[in-house]
N, CA, C and O atoms as CSV, one atom per row, in Angstrom:
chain,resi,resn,atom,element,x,y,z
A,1,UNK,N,N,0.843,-1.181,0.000
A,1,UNK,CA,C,0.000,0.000,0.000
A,1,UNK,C,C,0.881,1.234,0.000
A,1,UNK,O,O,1.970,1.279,0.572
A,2,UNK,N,N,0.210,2.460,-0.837
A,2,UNK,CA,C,1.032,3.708,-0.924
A,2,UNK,C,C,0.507,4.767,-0.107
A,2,UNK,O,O,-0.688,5.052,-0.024
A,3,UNK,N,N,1.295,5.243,0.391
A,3,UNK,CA,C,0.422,6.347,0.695
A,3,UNK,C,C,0.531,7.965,0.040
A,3,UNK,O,O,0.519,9.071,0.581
A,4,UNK,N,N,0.666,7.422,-1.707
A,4,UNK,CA,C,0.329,8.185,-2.492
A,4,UNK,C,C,-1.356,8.764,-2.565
A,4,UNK,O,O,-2.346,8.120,-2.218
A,5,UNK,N,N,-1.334,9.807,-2.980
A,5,UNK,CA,C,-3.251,10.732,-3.156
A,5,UNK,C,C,-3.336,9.967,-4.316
A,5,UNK,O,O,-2.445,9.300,-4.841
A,6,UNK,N,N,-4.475,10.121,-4.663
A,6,UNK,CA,C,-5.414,9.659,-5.790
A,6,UNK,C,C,-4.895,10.542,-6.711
A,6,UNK,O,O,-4.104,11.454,-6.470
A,7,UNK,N,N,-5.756,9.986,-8.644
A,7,UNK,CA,C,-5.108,10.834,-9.383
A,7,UNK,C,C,-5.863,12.286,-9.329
A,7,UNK,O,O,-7.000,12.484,-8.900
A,8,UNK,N,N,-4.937,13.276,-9.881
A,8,UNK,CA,C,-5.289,14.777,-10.119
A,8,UNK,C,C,-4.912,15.203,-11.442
A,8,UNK,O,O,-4.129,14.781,-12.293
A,9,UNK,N,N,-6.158,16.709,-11.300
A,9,UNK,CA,C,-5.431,17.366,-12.780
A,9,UNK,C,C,-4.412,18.075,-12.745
A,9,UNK,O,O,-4.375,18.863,-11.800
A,10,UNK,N,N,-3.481,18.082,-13.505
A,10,UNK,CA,C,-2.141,18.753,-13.612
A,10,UNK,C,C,-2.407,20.483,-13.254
A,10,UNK,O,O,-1.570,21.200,-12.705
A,11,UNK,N,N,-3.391,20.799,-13.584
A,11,UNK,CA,C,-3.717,22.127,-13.856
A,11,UNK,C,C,-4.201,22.690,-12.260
A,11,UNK,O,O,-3.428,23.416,-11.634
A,12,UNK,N,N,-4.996,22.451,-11.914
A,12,UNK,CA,C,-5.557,22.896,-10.609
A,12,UNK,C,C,-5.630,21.934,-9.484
A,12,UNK,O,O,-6.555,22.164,-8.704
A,13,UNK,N,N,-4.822,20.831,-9.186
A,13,UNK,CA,C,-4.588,19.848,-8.157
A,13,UNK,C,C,-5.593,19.181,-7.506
A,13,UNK,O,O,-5.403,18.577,-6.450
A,14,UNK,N,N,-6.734,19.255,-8.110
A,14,UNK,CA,C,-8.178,18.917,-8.167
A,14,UNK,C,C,-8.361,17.350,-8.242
A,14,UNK,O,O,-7.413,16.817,-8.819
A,15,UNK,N,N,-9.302,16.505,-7.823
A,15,UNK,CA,C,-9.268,15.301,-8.084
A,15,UNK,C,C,-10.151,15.831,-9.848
A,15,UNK,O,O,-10.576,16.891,-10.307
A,16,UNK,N,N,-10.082,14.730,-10.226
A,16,UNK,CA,C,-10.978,14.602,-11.825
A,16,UNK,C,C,-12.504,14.346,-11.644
A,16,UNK,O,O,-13.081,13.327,-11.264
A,17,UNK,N,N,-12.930,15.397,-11.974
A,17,UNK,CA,C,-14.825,15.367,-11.936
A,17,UNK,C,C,-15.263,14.186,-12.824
A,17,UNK,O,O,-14.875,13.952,-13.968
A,18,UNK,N,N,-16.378,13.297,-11.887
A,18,UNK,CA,C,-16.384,12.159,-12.216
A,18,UNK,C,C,-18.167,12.519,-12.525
A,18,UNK,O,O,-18.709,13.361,-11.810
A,19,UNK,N,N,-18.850,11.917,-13.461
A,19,UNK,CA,C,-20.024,11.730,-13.449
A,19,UNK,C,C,-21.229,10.952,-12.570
A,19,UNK,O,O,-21.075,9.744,-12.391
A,20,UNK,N,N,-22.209,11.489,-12.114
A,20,UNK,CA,C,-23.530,10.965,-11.554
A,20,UNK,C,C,-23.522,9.071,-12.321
A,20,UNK,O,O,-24.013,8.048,-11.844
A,21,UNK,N,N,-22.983,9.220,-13.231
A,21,UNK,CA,C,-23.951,8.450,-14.049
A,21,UNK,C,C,-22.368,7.140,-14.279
A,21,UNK,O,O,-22.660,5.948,-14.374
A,22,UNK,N,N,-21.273,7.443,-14.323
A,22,UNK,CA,C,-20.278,6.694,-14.022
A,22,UNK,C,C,-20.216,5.284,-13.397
A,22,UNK,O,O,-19.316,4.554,-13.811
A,23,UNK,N,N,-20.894,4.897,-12.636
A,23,UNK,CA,C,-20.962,3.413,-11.864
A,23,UNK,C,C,-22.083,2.551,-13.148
A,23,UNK,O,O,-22.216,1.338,-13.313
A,24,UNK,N,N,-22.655,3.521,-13.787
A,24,UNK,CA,C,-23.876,2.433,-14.705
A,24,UNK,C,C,-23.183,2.232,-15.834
A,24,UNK,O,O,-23.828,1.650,-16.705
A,25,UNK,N,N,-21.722,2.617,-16.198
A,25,UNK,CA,C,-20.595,2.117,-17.350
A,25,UNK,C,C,-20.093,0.214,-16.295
A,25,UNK,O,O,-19.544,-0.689,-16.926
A,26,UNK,N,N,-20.253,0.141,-15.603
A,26,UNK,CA,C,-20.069,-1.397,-15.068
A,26,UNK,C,C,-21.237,-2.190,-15.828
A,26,UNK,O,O,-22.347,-1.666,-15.740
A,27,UNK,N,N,-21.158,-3.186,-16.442
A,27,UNK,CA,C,-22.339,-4.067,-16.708
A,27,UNK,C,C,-23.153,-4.604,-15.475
A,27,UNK,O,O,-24.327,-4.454,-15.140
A,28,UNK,N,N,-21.829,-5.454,-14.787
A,28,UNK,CA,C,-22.799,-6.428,-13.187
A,28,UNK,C,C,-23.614,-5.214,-12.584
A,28,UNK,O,O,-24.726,-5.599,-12.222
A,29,UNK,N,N,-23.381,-3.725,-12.344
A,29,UNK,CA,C,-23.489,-2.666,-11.290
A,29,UNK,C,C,-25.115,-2.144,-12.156
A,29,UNK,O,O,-26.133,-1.829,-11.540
A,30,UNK,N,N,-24.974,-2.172,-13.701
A,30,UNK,CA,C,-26.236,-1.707,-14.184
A,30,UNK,C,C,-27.320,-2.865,-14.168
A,30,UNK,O,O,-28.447,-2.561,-13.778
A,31,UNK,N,N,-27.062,-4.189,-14.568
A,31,UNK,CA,C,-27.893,-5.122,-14.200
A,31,UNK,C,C,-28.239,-4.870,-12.938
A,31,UNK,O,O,-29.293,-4.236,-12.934
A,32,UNK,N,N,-27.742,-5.124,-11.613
A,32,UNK,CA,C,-28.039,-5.498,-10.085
A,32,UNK,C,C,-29.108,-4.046,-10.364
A,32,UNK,O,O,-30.237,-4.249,-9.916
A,33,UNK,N,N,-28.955,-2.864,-10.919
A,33,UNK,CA,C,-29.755,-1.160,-10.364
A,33,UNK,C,C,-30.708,-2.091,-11.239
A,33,UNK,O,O,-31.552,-2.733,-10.614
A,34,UNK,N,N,-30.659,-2.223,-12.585
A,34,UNK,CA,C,-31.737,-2.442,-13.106
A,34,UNK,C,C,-32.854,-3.359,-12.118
A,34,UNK,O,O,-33.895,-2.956,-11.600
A,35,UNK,N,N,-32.189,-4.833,-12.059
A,35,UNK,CA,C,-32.889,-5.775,-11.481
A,35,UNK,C,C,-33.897,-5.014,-9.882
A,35,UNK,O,O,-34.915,-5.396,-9.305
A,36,UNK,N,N,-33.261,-4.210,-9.734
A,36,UNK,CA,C,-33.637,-3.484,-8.061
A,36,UNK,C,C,-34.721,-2.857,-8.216
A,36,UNK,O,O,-35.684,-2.933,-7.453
A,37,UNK,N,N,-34.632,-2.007,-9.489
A,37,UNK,CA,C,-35.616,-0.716,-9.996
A,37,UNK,C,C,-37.050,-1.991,-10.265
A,37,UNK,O,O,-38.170,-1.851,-9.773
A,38,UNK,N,N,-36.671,-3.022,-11.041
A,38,UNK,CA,C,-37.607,-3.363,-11.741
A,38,UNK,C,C,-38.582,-3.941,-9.763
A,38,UNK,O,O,-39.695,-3.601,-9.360
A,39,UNK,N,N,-37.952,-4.483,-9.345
A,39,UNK,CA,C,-38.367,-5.021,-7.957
A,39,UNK,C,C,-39.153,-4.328,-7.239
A,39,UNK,O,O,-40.198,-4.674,-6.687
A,40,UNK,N,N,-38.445,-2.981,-7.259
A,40,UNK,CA,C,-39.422,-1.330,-6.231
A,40,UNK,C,C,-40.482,-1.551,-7.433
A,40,UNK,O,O,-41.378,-2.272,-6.994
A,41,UNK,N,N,-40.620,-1.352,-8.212
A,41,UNK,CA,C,-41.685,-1.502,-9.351
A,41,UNK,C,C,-42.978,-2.362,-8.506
A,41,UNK,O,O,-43.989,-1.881,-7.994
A,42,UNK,N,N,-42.608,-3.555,-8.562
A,42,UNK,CA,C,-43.380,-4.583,-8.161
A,42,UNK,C,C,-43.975,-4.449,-6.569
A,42,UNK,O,O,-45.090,-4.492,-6.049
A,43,UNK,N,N,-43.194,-4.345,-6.310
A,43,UNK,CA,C,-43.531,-4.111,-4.577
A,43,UNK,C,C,-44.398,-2.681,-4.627
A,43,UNK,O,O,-45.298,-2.548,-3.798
A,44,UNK,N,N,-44.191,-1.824,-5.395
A,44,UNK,CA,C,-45.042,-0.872,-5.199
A,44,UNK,C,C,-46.233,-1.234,-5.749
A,44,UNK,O,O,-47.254,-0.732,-5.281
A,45,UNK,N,N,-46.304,-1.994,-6.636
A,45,UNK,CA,C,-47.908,-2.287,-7.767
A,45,UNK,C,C,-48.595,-3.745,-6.234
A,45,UNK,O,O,-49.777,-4.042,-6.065
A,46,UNK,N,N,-47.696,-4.177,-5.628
A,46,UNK,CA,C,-48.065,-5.194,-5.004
A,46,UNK,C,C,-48.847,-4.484,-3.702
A,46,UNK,O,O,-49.903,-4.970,-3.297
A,47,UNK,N,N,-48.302,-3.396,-3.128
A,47,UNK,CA,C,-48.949,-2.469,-2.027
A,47,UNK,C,C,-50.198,-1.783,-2.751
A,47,UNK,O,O,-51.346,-2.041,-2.388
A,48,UNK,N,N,-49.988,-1.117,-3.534
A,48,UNK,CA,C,-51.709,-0.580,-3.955
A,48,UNK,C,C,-52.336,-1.656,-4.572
A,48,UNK,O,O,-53.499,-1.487,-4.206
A,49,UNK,N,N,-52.328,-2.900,-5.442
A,49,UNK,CA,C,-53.082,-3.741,-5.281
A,49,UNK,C,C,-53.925,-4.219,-4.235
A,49,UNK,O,O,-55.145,-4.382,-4.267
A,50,UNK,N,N,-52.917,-4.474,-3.066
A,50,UNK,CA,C,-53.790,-5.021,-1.669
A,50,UNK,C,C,-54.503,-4.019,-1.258
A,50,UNK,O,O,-55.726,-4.157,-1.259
A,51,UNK,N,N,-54.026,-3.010,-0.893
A,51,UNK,CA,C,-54.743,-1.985,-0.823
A,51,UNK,C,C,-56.271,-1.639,-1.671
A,51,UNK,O,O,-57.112,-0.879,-1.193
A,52,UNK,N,N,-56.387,-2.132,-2.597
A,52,UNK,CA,C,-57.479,-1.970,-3.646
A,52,UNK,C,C,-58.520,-2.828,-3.809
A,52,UNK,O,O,-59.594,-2.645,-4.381
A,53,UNK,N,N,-57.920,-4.170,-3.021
A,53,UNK,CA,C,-58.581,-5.463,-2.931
A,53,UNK,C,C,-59.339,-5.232,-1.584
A,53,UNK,O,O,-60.537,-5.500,-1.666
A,54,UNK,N,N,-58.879,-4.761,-0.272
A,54,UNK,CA,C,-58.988,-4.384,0.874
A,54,UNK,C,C,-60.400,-3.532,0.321
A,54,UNK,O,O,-61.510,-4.053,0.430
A,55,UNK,N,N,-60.269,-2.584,-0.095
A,55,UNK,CA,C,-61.535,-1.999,-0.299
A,55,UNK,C,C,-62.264,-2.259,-1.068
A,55,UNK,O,O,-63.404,-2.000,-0.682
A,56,UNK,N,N,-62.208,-2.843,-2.448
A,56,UNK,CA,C,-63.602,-3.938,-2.332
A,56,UNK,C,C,-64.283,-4.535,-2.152
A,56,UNK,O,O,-65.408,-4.794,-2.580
A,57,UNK,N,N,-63.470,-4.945,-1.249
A,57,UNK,CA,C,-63.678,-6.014,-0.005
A,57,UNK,C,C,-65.198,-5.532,1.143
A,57,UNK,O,O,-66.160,-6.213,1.497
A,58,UNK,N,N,-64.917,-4.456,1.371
A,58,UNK,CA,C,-65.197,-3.961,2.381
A,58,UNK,C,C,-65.820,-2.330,2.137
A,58,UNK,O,O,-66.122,-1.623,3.099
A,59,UNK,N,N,-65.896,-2.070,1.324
A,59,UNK,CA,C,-66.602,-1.306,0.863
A,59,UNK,C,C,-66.372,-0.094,1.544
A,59,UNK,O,O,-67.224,0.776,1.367
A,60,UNK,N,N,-65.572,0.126,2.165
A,60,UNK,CA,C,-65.105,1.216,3.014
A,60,UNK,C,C,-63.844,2.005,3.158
A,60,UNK,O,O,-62.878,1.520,3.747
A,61,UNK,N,N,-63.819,3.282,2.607
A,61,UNK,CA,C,-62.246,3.723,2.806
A,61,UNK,C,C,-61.290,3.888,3.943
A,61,UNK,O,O,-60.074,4.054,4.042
A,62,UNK,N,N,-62.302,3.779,4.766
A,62,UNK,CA,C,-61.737,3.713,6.430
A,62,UNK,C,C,-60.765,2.335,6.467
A,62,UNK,O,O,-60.021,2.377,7.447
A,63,UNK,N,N,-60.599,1.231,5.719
A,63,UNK,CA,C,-60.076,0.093,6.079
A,63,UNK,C,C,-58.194,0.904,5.290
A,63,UNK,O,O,-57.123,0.606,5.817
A,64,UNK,N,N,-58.289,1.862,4.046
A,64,UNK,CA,C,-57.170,1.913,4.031
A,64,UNK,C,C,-56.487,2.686,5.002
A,64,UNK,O,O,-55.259,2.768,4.999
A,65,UNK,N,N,-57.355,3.377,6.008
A,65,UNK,CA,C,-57.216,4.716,6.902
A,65,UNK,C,C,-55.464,4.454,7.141
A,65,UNK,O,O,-54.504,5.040,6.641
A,66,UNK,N,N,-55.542,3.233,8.198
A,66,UNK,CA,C,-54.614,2.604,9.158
A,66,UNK,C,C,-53.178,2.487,8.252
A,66,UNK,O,O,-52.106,2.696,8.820
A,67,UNK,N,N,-53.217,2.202,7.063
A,67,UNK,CA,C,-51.710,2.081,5.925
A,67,UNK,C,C,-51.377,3.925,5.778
A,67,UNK,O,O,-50.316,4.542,5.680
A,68,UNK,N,N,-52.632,4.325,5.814
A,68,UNK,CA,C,-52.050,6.246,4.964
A,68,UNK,C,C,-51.213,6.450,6.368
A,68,UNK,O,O,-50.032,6.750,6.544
A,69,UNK,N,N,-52.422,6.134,7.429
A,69,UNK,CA,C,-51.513,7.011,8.843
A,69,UNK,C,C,-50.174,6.954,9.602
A,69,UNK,O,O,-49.413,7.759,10.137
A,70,UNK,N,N,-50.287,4.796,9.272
A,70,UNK,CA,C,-49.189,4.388,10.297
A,70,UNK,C,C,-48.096,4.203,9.555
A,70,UNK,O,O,-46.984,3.977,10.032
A,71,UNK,N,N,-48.457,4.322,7.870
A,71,UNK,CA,C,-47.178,3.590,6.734
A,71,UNK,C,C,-45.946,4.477,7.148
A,71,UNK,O,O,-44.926,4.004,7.648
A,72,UNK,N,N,-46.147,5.826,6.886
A,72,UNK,CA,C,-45.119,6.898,6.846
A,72,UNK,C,C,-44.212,6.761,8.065
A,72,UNK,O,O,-43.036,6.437,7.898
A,73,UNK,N,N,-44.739,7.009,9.372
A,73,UNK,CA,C,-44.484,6.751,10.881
A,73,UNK,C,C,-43.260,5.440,11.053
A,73,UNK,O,O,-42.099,5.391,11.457
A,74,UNK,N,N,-44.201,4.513,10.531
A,74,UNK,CA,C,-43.549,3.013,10.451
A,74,UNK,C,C,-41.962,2.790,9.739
A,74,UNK,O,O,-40.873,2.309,10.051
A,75,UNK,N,N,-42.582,3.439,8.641
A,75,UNK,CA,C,-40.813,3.436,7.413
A,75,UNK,C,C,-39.996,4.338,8.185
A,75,UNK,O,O,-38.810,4.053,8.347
A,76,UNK,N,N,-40.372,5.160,8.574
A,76,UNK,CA,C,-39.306,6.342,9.249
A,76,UNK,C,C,-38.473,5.439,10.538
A,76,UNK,O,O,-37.242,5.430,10.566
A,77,UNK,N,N,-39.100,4.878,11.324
A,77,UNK,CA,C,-39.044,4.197,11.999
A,77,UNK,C,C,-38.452,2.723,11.267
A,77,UNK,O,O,-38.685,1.854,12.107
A,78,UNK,N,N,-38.108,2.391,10.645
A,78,UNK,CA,C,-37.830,1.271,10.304
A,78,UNK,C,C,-36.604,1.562,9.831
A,78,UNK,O,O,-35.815,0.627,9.690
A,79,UNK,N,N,-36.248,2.743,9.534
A,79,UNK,CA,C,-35.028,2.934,8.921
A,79,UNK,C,C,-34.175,3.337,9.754
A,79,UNK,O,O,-33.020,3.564,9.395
């Protein structure tokens, strides 16, 4: 191990401005985001589904009351 700095520009001793978008030039790194994105996809169509079934069910919007109030609370909390 060195304990040389990382590379710089000759000009202003700056590291080299790297792009937002730089890690999705990896193939494995854009598959795994892809595969992830497509997943939040699903899990989100899978929560308002139940949600949608719940109230046909039941004919009442009060049954989704308890997901609007406690969901937000809960994730905050979960994280």
């Amino acid at each position: 191990m060195s304990n040389e700095p990382g590379p710089t520009t000759a000009a202003t001793g700056q590291p080299p401005r790297v792009s937002a978008w730089a890690p999705l030039r990896h193939p494995v790194y854009r598959m795994l985001w892809l595969a992830q994105f497509v997943s939040n996809i699903g899990t989100f169509m899978q929560g308002i589904g139940a949600v949608w079934v719940m109230l046909q069910l039941h004919q009442s919007p009060a049954v989704a009351l308890p997901v609007l109030l406690l969901g937000v609370p809960a994730g905050a909390l979960a994280d």
